[in-house]
N, C-alpha and C positions, 0 to 999 in steps of 0.2 A: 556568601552573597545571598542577599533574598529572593525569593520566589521574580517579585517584579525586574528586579534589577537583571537578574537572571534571562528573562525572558526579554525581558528590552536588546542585552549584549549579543541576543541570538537571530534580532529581527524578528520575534514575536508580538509584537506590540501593535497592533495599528489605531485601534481604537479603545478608550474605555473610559466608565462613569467617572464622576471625581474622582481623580488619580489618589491622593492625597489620604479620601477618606477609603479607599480600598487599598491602600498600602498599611496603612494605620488598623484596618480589620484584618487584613491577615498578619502582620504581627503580635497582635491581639490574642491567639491562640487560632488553631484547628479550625477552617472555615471549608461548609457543606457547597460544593459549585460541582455544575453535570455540563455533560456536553452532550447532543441527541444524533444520530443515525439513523436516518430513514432505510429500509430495505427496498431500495431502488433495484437491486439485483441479488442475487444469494453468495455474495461475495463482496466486500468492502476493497477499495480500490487504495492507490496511493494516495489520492487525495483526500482522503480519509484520516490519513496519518499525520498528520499535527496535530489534530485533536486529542486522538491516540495517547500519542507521545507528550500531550501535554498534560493532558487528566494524568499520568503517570510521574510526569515531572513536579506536580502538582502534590501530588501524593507523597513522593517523596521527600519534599520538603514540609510533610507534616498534616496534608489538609485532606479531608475526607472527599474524594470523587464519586460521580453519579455517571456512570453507561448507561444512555437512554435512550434503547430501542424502540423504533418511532412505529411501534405495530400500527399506531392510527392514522400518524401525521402521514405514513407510506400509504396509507388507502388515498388521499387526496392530491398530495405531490407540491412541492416546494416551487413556486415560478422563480425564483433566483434564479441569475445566470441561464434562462431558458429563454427563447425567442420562441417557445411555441408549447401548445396542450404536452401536458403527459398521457401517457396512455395508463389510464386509472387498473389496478392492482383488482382481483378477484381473492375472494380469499386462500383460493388454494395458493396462487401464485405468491401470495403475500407470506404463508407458513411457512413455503419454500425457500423466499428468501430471509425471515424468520432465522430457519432452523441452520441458515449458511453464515449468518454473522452472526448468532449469538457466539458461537465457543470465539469467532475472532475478537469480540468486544471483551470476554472473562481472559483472554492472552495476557494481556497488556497491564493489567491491574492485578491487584493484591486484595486478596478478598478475606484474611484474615490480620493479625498483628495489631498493631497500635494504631494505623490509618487505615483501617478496611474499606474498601471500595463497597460499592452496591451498582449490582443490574438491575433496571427498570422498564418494564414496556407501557409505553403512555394508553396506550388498548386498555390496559386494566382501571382505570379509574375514567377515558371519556367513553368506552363502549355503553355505558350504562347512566350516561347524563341525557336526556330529553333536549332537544330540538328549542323548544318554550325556555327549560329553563336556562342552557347557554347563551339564549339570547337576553333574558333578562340578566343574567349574574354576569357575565363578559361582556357582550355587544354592546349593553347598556355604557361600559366603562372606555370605549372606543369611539373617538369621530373617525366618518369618514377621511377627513382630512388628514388625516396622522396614517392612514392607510394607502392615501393614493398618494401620498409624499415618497413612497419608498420609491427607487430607482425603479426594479425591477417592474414594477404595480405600473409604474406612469409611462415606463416605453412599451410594455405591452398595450395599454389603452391604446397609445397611437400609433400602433403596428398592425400587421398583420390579422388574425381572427377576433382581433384583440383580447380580452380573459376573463374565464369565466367566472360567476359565484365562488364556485367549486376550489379552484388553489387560488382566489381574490381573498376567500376566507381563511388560508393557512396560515397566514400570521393568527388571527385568533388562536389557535387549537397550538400554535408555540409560545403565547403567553397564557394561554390556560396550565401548559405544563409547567413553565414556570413558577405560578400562581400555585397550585396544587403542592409542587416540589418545593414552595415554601413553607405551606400551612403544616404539611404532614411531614416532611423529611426533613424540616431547619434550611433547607438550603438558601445560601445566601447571593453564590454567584452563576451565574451563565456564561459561558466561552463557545467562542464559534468563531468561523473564519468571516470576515471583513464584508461577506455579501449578506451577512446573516445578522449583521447592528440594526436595524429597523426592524427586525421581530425581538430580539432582544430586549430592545429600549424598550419595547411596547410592554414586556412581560415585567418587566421592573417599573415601570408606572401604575402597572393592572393591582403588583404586591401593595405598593406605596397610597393605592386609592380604595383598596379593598382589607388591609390588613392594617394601613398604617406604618407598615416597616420600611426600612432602607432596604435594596439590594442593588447589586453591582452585575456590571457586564465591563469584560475585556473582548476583543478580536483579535484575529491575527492577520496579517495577508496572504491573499488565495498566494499557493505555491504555483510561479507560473516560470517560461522559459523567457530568456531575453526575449524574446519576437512575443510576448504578451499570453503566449497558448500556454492554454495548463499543462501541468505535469502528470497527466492523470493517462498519460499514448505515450509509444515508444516511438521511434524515428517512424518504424513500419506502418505507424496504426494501430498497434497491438496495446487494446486496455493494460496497465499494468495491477493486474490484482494480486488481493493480499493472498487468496488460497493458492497454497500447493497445485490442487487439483485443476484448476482454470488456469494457473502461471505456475510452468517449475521453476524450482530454487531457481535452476542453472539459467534460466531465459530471467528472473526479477533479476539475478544477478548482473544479467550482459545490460541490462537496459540500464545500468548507470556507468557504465564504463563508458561511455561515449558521451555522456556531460559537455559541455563546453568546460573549458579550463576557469572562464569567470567566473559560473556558478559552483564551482566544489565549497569556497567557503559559506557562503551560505546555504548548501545542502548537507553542510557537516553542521554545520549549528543547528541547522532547522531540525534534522532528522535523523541523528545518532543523539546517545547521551556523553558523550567525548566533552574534555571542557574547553569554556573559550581558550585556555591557554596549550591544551594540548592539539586543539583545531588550527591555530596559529602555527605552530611548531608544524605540524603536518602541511600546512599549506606553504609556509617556508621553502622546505624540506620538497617539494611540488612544485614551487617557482624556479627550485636552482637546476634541476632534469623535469621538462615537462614534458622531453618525450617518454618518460619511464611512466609516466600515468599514476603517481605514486596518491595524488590526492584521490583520482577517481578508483582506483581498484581499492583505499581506503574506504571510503565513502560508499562502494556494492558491498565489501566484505560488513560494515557494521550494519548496515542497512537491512543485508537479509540474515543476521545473526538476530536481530529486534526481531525480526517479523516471520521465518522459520527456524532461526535457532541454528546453535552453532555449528553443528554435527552439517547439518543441509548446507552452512556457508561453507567449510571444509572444503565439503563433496561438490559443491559448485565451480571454489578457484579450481579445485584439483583437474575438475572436466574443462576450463577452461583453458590451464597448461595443457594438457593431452590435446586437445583441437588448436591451440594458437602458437603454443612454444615446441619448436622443433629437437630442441634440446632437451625434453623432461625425458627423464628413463623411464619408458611404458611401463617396463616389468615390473616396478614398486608401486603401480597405482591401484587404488583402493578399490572395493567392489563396489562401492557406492558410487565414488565414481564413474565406476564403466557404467552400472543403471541409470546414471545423469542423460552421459552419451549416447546411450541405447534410445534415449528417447529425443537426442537431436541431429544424428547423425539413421542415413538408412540402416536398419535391420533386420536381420533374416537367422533361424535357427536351420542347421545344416547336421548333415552326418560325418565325419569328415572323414571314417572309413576310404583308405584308397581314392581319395581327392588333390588333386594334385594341385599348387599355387594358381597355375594359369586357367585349370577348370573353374576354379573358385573368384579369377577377378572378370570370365568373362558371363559365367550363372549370376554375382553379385551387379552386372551392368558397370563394373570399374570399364572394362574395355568390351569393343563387341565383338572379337573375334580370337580365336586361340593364339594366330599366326602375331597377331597387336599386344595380345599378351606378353608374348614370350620376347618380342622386343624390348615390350616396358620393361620388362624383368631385366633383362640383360645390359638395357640403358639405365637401370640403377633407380628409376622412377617411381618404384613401387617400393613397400613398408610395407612389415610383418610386424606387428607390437612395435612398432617406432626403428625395426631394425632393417637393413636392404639386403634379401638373399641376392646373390649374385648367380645362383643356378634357377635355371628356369624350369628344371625337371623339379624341382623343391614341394614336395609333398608333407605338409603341419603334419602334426602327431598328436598325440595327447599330451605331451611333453611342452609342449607349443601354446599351449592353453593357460590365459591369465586367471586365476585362481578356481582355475580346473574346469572352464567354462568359457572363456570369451577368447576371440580374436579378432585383433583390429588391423584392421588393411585400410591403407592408404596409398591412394596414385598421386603423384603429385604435390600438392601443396593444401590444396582444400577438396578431395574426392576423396570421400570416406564410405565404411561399410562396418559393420559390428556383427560380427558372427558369435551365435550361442551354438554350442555344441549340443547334440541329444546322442 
């Protein structure tokens, strides 16, 4: 299947130049197209990831991709999908989040072989253009008109503070890159999600009036949830980000488990490399037990294998089973796992020297008193590694310890605690 068709079968497609004559060039051989990234934060979010995934897909099927970190466009800030100012970037802030998406941008691409990818920060070539001459070389090649056409442009005019010079001008400074990334890199196309076609178009009219050549733009549709909101928050609130360090594995992972059932197949197409026929077959296989969750714990498992890799999805399901499946044998579970856990369930490092069970769940806050302890215990209510002592005199040992270091207590059903031994 080709690249287009490809992305059409996946619901990629919302928008693009002559279809025809951009199917026709990328059959053509190897075609140079980028997708840009503003450093809005020092961390790249889910919704981030179709472009991601598509420069990638992209690449895959033979065509040279461009990662363009928007060092500049992030100084001034995109009015897409905003109802109000951004709060303008200083330069330290901007290194910041700089130095937190670059390595996530070099992830996802191939930066050697037969399609090598390239990273680019659009900083390096408009830091050092004059004021005078952008406006003669660009502005000159823009009406207003084609400016306050764009959605976002024209319901800010009639809102609110309404909008300033400042991001009224950022479509220029996205078809200056454009423009630039054609004369000096060959690039032929732009991709971006569905809010992003009026700076786009603009940047393939600027090549076409300024160079004379064809270029092309496709879109995709912003990833949203049935109720229209992005997919960019968990049920909670909680941003889902691509770093480790802002979002663990184990938390990117829970936040697609809970999917609606309608949208698994198109978050398998959207956002694994799985193919249509094997997303089909999964989604089947999902319709006939949907209480088993079989499409959505597919759809977290591939999801954070892309985006931390497989070792972290591993250690993710595995902490998963420990906190949700009452039947996993604790005593085979991995260290990584218990680390998962350690940082979602409370814990505490302990001596366990002449500690007996019931001191231990009422210093841990399981129960608040000795006498409630030694009930639970006795009422069967409480778990030792997933196991129920039945003596409440029962004092761990080092023997007791999951790879010579952890124990996991549990009262109930969902009161947990994670003890490291010192």
């Amino acid at each position: 299947m080709d690249i287009l068709s490809d992305l059409e079968a996946r619901g990629l497609i919302h928008d693009t130049t002559d279809r025809a004559a951009l199917a026709s060039r990328l059959a053509a051989g190897p075609v140079v197209l980028y997708c840009g990234f503003d450093p809005t934060a020092d961390s790249l979010h889910v919704g981030n990831l179709i472009g991601l995934l598509t420069l990638r897909r992209f690449q895959l099927a033979g065509h040279l991709p461009i990662s363009l970190a928007g060092g500049a466009t992030g100084m001034v800030g995109d009015p897409s999908g905003r109802d109000s100012e951004r709060n303008l970037l200083d330069d330290e802030g901007l290194a910041k989040n700089l130095e937190g998406i670059l390595p996530q941008l070099r992830q996802f691409l191939e930066f050697d072989g037969e399609s090598p990818a390239k990273l680019l920060d659009n900083r390096a070539w408009t830091v050092g253009t004059s004021v005078l001459d952008f406006l003669r070389d660009i502005g000159k090649h823009v009406t207003v008109n084609q400016m306050i056409a764009k959605d976002s442009v024209r319901s800010r005019m009639s809102e609110g503070d309404g909008i300033s010079f400042t991001e009224f001008s950022y479509m220029l400074l996205q078809g200056y890159d454009f423009l630039w990334l054609a004369e000096n890199e060959k690039c032929e196309l732009q991709v971006g999600g569905s809010d992003q076609w009026g700076n786009i178009v603009l940047g393939a009219d600027l090549i076409r009036r300024k160079l004379g050549k064809t270029a092309h733009a496709m879109t995709w549709p912003l990833l949203t949830k049935p109720d229209g909101s992005k997919y960019g928050k968990t049920a909670g609130g909680e941003t889902i980000w691509l770093s480790a360090e802002k979002m663990s594995p184990y938390r990117f992972y829970q936040s697609w488990i809970g999917v609606d059932d309608s949208e698994v197949r198109k978050l398998l197409l959207q956002l694994t490399f799985l193919s249509v026929q094997e997303v089909d077959s999964l989604v089947a296989e999902h319709e006939d037990q949907p209480h088993l969750r079989i499409g959505q714990r597919a759809l977290a498992n591939e999801i954070t294998k892309i985006v931390h890799g497989e070792p972290a999805a591993d250690s993710a399901i595995e902490a998963s089973q420990v906190l949700f499946d009452s039947t996993m044998d604790i005593s085979a579970v991995s260290e990584s796992a218990l680390d998962f856990v350690s940082r979602e369930v409370p814990y505490s490092e302990i001596a366990l020297a002449d500690v007996s069970l019931v001191d231990l769940l009422v210093e841990t806050g399981l129960c608040q008193s000795r006498k409630e302890a030694k009930r639970a215990v006795t009422e069967g209510g409480v778990y030792v590694n997933g196991e129920r002592p039945s003596d409440s005199g029962f004092a761990p040992t080092s023997n007791d310890l999951l790879h010579g270091k952890y124990l996991l207590l549990r009262r109930g059903k969902k009161s947990w605690h994670l003890l490291k031994a010192t």
